[in-house]
C-alpha positions as CSV (number, residue, x, y, z in Angstrom):
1,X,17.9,27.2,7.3
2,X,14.3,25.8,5.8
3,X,14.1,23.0,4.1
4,X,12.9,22.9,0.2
5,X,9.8,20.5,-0.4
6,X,9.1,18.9,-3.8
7,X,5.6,21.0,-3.5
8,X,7.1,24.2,-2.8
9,X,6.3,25.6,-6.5
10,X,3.2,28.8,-6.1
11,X,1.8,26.4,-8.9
12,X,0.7,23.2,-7.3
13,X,-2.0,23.9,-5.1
14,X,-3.6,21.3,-2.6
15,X,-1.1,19.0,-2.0
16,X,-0.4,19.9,1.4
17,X,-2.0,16.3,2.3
18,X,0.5,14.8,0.0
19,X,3.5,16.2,1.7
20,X,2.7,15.1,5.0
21,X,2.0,11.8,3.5
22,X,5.7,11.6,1.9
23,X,7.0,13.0,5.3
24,X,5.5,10.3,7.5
25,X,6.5,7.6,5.0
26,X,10.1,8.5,4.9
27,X,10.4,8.1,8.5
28,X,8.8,5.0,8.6
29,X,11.7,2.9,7.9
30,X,11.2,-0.6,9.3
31,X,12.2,-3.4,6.9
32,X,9.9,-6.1,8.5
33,X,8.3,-8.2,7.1
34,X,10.4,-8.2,3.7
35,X,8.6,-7.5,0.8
36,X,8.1,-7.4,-3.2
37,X,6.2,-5.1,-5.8
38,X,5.8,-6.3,-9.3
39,X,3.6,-5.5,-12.4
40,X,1.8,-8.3,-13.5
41,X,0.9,-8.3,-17.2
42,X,-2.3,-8.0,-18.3
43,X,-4.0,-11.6,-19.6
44,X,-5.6,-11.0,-23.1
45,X,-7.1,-14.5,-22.7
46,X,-9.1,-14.2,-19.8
47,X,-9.3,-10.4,-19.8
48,X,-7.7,-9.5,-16.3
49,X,-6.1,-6.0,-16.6
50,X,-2.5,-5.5,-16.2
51,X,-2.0,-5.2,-12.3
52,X,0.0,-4.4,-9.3
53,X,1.3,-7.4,-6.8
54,X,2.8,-6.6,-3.5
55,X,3.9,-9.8,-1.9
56,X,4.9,-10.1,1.5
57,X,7.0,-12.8,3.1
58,X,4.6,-13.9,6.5
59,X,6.2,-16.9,7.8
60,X,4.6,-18.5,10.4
61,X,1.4,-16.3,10.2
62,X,-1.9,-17.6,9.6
63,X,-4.4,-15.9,7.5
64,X,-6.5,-15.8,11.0
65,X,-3.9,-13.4,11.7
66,X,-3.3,-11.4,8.9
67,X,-5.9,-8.4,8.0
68,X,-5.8,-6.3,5.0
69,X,-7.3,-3.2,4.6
70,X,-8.4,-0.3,3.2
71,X,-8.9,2.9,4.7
72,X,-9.5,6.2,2.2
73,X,-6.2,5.3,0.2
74,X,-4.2,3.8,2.4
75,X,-3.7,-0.3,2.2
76,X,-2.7,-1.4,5.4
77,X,-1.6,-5.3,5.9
78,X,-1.3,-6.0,10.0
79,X,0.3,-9.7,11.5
80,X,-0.6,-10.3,14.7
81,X,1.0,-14.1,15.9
82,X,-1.1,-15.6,18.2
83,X,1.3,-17.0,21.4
84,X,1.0,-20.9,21.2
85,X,2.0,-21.1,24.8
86,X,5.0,-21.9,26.5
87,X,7.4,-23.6,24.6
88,X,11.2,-24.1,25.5
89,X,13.0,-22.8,22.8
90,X,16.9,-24.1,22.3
91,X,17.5,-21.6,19.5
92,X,14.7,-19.4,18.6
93,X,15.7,-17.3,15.0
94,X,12.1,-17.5,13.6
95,X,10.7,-14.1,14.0
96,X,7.4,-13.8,15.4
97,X,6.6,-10.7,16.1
98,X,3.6,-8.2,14.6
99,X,3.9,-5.9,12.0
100,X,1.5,-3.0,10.4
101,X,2.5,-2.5,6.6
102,X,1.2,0.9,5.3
103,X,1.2,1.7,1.5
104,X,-0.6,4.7,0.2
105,X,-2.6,4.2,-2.9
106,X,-2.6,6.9,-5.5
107,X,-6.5,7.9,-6.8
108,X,-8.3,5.1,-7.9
109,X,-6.2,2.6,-7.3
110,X,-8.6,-0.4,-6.0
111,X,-7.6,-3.7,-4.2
112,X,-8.8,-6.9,-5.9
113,X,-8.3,-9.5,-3.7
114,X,-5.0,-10.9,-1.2
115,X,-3.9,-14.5,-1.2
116,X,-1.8,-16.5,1.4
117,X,0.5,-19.5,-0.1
118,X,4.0,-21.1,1.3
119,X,4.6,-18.0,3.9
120,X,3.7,-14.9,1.1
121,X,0.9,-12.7,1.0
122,X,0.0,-11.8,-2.4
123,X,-2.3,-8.2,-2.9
124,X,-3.0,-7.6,-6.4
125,X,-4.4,-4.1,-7.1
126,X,-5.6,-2.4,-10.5
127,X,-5.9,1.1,-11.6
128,X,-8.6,1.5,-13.9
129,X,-8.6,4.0,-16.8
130,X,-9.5,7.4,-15.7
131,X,-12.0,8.7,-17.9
132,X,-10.7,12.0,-19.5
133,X,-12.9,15.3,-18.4
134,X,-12.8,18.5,-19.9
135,X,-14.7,20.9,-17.8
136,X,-15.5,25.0,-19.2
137,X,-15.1,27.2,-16.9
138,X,-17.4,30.5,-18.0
139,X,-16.0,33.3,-16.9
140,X,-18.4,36.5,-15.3
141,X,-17.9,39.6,-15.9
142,X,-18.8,42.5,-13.3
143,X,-19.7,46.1,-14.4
């Protein structure tokens, strides 16, 4: 039996990348570290547009190692503890273990900046307005 895709349809053309994309994100289903998406208003008053936060809950990690980055669109946040030595752990429920973070990032969506305060990492990205583009196609005609 084949399975239906949500770009099946003879009509939408190209989105073959898209697809795979939505294929390999379902199966990535680790819930570590924990994590939050908001919109953030926009601020009339100082002019920042409205946004998109994705806050992350890094306990323990320092911003030495978090890295956040952008590859095509793809945001990628990685943790990487450093080991602090031996220690001699009674109880030990603090995780501290790495992590890679993947979110794609539909077309021009643009990162503005990430922020580390009491154990979250805050991402704020915008989308800016696409300008609209009308483009005449001329058709030729062959005798």
């Amino acid at each position: 039996m084949s399975r239906m895709t949500p770009f099946a349809s003879p009509l939408l053309l190209g989105f073959d990348a898209m697809e795979k994309t939505l294929e390999r994100l379902s199966k990535a289903s680790d819930g570590y570290p924990p994590y939050n998406i908001e919109r953030v208003a926009a601020d009339r008053a100082s002019g920042d547009p409205e946004r998109l936060r994705i806050t992350l809950a890094v306990a323990g990690f320092s911003e030495e190692e978090l890295d956040v980055s952008v590859e095509e669109n793809q945001l990628s946040i990685h943790g990487r503890q450093i080991d602090q030595g031996e220690r001699d752990y009674l109880y030990r429920g603090i995780a501290a273990r790495q992590f890679q973070r993947t979110f794609v990032l539909a077309d021009g969506m643009q990162v503005l900046g990430a922020c580390l305060k009491n154990g979250l990492l805050a991402v704020d990205l915008i989308r800016p307005e696409p300008s609209r583009m009308v483009k005449k196609i001329n058709i030729s005609v062959s005798q």
